[in-house]
N, C-alpha and C positions, 0 to 999 in steps of 0.2 A: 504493500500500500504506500503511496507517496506522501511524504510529509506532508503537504499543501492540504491531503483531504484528511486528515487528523486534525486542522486545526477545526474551530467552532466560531462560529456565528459572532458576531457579539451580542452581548446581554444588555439588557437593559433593568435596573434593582426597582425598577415600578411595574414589570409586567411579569405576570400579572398581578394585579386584578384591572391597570391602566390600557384603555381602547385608544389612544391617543396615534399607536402604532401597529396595527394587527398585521404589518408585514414587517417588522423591524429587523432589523440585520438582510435583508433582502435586498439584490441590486436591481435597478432600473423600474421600467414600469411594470404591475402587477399582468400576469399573464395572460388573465381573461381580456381587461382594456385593450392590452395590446393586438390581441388578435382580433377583437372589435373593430378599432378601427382599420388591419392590417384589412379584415373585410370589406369596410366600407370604401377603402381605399383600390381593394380588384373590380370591386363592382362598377365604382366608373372608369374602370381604364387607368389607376394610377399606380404606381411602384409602390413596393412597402411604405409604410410609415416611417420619417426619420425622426428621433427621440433626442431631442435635446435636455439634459440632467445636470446637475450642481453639486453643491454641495450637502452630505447629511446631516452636519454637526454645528448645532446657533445657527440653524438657518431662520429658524422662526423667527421674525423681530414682533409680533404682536400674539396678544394672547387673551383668552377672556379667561378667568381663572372663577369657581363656586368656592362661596364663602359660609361653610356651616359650622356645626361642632358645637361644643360648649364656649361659653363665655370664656370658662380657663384654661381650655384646649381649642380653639379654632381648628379648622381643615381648608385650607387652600389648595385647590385643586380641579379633577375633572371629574364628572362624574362617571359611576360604573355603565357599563352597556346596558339599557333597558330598564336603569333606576335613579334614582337620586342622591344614591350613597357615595363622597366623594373618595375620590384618592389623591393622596398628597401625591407629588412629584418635586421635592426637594431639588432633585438633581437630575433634571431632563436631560436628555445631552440637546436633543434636536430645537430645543430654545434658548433665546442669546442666553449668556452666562447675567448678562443684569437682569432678566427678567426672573431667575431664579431667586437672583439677590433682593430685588424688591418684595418678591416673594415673602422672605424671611422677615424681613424688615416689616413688614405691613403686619403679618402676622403678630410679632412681637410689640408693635406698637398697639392694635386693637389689646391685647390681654392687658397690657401695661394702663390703657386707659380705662378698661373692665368696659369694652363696645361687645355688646351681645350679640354673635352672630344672627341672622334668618334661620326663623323656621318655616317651612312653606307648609306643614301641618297646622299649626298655628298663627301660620302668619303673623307672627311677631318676632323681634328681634332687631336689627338697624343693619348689621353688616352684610352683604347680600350676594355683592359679584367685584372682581378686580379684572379692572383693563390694565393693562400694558403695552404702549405703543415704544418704541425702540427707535432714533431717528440717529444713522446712518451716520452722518458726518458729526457730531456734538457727541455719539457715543450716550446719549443722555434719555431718559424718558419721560413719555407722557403717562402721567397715574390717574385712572378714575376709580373712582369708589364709588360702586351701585350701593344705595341701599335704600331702604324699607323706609324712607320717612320725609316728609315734604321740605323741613329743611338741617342744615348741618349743623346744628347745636348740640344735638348728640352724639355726634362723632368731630365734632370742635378740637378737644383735647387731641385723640388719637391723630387727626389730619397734621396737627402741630407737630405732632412728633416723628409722623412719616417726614415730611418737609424737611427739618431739621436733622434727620440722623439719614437720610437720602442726600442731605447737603450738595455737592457738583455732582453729583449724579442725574438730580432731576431737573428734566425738561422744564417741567407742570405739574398744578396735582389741580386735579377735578371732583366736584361732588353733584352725583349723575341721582335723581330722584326717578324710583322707579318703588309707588307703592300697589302697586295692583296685583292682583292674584294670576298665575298663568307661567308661559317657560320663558316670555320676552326678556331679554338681559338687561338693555340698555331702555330706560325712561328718554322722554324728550326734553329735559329741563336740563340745564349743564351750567356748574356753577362755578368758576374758577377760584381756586383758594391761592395761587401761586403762581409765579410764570408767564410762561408766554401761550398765544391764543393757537399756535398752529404747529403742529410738526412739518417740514420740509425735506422734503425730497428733490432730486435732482434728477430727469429724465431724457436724456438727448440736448442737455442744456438748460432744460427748461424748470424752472421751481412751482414744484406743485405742493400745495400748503395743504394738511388734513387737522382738520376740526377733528374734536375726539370723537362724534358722531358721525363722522363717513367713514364711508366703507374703504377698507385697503385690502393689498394684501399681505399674508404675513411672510413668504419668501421673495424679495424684493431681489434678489440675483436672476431670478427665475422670469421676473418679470420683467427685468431690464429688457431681459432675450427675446421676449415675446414682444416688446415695445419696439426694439430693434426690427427683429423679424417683418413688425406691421411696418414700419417706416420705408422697409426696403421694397416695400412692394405698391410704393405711391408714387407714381411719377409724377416730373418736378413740374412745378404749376399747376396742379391739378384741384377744381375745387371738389372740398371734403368735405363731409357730412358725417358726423360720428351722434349713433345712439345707445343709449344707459351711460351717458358719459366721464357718469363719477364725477370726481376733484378735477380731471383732465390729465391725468396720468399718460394717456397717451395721445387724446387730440393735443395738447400743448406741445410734445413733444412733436411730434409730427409738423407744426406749423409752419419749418422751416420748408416745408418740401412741397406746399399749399400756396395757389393764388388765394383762395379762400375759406373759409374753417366756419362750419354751423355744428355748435355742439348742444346734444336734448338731454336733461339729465332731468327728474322728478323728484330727489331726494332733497329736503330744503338744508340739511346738513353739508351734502357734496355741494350744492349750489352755493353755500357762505366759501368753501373752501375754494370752489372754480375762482369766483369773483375774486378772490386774493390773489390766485394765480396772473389773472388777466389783469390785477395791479399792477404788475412787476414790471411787465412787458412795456417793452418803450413806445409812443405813439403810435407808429406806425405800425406794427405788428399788432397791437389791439385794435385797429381800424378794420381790420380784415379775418377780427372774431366775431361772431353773432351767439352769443346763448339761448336758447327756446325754451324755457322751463316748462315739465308737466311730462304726463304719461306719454312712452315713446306709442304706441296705438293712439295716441290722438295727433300727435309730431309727424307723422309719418307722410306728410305731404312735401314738407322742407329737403325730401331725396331726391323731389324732380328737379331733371336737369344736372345731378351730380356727376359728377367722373370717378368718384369713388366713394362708396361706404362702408361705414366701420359699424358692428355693433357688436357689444362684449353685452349683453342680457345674462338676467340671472340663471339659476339652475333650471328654472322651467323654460326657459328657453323665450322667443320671441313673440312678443303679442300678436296677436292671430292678425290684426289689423293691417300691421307693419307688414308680417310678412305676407302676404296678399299684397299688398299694395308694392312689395323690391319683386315681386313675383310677373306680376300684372306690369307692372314698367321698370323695369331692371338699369341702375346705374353698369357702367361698362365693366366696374371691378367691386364687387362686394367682396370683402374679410369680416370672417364673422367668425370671434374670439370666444371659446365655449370651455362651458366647469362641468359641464355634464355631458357623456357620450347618449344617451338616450336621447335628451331634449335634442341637440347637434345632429340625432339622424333624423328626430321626427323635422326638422325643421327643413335638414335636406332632400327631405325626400319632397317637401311641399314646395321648396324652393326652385327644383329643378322639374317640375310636374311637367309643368306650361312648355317645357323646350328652349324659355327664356335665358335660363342661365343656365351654363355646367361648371360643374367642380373641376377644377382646374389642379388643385394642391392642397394638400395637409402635412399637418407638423404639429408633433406632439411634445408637452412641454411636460417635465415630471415636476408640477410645482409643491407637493407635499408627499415629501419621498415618505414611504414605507407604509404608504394607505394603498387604497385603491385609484384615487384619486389623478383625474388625468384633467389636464388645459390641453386643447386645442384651435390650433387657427388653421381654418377653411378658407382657401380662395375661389373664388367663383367668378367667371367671365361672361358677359353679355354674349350670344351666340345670333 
């Protein structure tokens, strides 16, 4: 036997009973994915799928962490598969090494101020969920504290002492109200205790700001690639129309490569954070932005005439509106940026019905190595 198959896997001292990674130690994409899409990819005529992968270790930079336990023992963590009983993860490997740190520190700080975690039996308690956003170049974090009560009085003390014994580490600290019954993490009220309003990222140049209420992602190597990927497939002067458009993580980036850029986004959290973006930008480059705000099924007029479309939609995939209407009258190049291989075929199968468009190219992006979890970006061409 060769030494190489004597060695083992590596381990991970959270799993089990941690879902976090149910292919840990495992390289590349999960096998079933992969031959999903390797299928959808014969079906129209195209060569395997090529697999762009990263890094396994702190690649997370964001995390939403449960917050239960006794008042003298808190549990920061995830919950078990198919219950509510959390597991700590002291020492993830596959998240930055400070989001572990704030971990501990929060931890220590609620017992120090006797902050009673949540109980969703009871609903009572204050301490509830932890964010941590991770911003790249500052090396530093955004902290929110979900919890159970309309305002921060009773977690007053505890926030002070996160603040303080987090010192240059932290970004921000936030206090996120979220008293309602149900699995929602994040309340819509955000209240700044500390810091500054925005984390910053950098994409193709361009500074995209996130409020602690929009959405990111938490492998941002992976995403650069995919931002990359979409860029290189926009020829130069081309107007652009991007929908779900988020913060503008990649219509901003792209802009360079745009005579004109209309970007639809619904969420009023990405919409605070675009708008900072399109602050930055020197006159003339924001002259040649348009934002549409509101559900992309009702936006979906704004793709006539385009040379190119973008749309990154959530896990369910594209509003039936939208897609009927890139169906019905097809820009010359759709890229449609997908988290989910089901919705990404039912959407392609509707896409290319009409004879309007064909799938031209795919490429698969391993963005949360040792899940099932696949990114995909479709290219599609006017026929």
């Amino acid at each position: 036997m060769k030494i190489s198959s004597l060695r083992s896997r590596p381990t991970c001292p959270h799993r089990p009973p941690c879902p976090g990674c149910p292919r840990f130690g495992e390289r590349g994409l999960d096998a079933a994915a992969h031959a999903a899409l390797n299928a959808l990819a014969s079906a129209h005529g195209l060569p395997p799928v090529d697999v762009v992968s990263g890094s396994t270790r702190g690649f997370r930079l964001r995390a939403r962490l449960a917050i239960r336990g006794r008042q003298s023992a808190p549990k920061l963590g995830l919950f078990e598969a198919d219950s509510h009983r959390v597991v700590t993860i002291p020492n993830c490997s596959v998240q930055h090494p400070l989001i572990n740190h704030i971990s501990a520190v929060v931890r220590r700080a609620l017992v120090d101020a006797a902050v009673p975690p949540y109980s969703e039996a009871a609903h009572q308690g204050f301490a509830r969920y932890l964010q941590v956003v991770v911003e790249r170049k500052s090396q530093t974090a955004q902290v929110v504290i979900v919890a159970n009560c309309a305002t921060p009085d009773p977690l007053a003390r505890s926030l002070d002492l996160i603040r303080d014994r987090l010192g240059e580490t932290l970004h921000s600290l936030w206090f996120n109200v979220n008293c309602g019954r149900g699995n929602a993490i994040l309340g819509s009220e955000f209240r700044l205790w500390s810091g500054q309003e925005t984390v910053v990222e950098r994409f193709g140049g361009a500074a995209v700001h996130y409020p602690p209420g929009a959405f990111g992602q938490s492998n941002l190597e992976i995403s650069t690639r995919i931002i990359e990927h979409v860029r290189e497939q926009i020829p130069d002067g081309s107007h652009v129309v991007e929908f779900y458009a988020g913060v503008g993580a990649i219509g901003l980036s792209v802009l360079a490569r745009t005579s004109t850029l209309v970007l639809n986004e619904v969420s009023e959290a990405s919409l605070q954070g675009l708008q900072r973006g399109l602050a930055d930008l020197d006159m003339a480059e924001r002259s040649r932005v348009k934002v549409v705000p509101g559900p992309a099924g009702q936006a979906y007029g704004i793709a006539e005439g385009a040379d190119v479309v973008i749309v990154d939609p959530p896990r369910k995939g594209l509003e039936r509106a939208l897609r009927d209407a890139l169906r019905d009258c097809p820009p010359e190049r759709l890229l449609y940026v997908s988290c989910l291989h089901e919705s990404l075929q039912q959407d392609l199968a509707a896409l290319t019905s009409a004879n309007s468009l064909r799938l031209t190219g795919l490429t698969a992006f391993n963005m949360i190595p040792f899940t099932t979890h696949v990114e995909t970006v479709a290219q599609l061409e006017r026929t």
